[in-house]
C-alpha positions in Angstrom: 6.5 -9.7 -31.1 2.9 -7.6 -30.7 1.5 -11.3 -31.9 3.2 -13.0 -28.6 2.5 -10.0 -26.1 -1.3 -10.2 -27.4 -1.7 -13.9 -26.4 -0.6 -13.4 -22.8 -3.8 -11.3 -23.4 -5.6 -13.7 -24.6 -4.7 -16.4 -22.3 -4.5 -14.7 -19.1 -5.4 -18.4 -17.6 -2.5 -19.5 -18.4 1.2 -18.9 -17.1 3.3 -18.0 -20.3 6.8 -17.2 -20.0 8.7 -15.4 -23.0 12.2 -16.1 -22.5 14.6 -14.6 -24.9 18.4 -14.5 -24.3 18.3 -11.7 -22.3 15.5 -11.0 -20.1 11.8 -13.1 -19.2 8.1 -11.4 -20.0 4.9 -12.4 -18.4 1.6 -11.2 -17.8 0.7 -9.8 -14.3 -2.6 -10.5 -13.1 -5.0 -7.9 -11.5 -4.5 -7.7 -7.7 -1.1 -8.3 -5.4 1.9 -9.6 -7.6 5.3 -10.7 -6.2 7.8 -11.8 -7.8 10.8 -13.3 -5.8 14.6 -13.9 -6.1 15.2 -10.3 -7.5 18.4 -11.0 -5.0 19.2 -13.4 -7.3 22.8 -13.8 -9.2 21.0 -14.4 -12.2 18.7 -11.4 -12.2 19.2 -8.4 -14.0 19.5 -4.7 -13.4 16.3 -3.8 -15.2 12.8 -4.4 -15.2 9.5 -2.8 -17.2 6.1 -2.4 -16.3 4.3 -1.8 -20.1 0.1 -1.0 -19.8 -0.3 -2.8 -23.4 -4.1 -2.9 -22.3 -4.6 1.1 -21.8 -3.9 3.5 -18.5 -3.6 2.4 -15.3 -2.6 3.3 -11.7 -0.5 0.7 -10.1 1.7 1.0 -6.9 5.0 -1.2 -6.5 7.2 -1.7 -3.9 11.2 -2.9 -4.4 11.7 -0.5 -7.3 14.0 2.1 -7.6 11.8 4.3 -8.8 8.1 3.1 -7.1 5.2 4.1 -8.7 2.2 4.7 -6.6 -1.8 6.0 -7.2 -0.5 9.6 -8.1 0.9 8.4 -11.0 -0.7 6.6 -14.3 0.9 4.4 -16.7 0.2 5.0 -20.2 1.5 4.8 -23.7 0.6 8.8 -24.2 2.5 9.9 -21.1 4.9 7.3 -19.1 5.3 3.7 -19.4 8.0 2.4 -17.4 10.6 0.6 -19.3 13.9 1.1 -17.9 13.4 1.2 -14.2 16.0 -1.0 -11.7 15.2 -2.8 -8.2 16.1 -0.6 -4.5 19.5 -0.9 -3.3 20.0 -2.7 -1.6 18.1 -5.2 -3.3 14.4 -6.7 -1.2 13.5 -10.4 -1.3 10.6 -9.3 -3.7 9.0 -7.0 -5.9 5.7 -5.8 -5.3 2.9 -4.8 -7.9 -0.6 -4.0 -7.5 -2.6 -3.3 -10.6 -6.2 -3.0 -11.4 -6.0 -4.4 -14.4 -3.4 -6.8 -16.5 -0.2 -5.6 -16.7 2.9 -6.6 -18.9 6.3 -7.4 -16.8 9.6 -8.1 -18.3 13.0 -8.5 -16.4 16.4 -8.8 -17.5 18.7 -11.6 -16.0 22.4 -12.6 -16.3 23.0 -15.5 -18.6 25.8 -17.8 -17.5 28.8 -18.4 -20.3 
């Protein structure tokens, strides 16, 4: 599993989706990321924000529990792995990191 996140790493060119049976993981560039259809039936309750490539300061926007400039992600003090969207839920989540940043979603699988 470190193999796979490390290749988003590696590839940051690239749009790479892991899909496993219960959620989707991608990289997040540096800069303004949103991600839509959090409204979704299909989506999840939870999301993660993981600083695989060392601290950081990001702020997001949709969350239930936001993060802004006050606070640092990092593997030594909080990485944010079981946070959930705003009720009610917004068209979009906002992220904006300085620097790569992992995100991973859950979503609903139809039976």
């Amino acid at each position: 599993a470190m193999s796979i996140i490390h290749t988003l790493y590696l590839h940051p060119e690239l749009n790479i989706l892991l899909i496993s049976d219960q959620d989707v993981t991608f990289l997040l560039r540096p800069g303004l990321n949103r991600i839509y259809q959090i409204d979704s039936h299909i989506c999840g309750q939870y999301c993660s924000l993981i600083p695989f490539a060392g601290p950081l300061q990001v702020k997001t926007d949709g969350l239930k529990w936001n993060l802004d400039e006050t606070m640092e992600l990092n593997f030594h003090t909080l990485i944010s792995t079981s946070n959930a969207y705003s009720e009610p839920r917004n068209q979009c989540v906002t992220i904006d990191t300085p620097q790569s940043l992992i995100w991973s979603m859950t979503f609903i699988t139809q039976e």
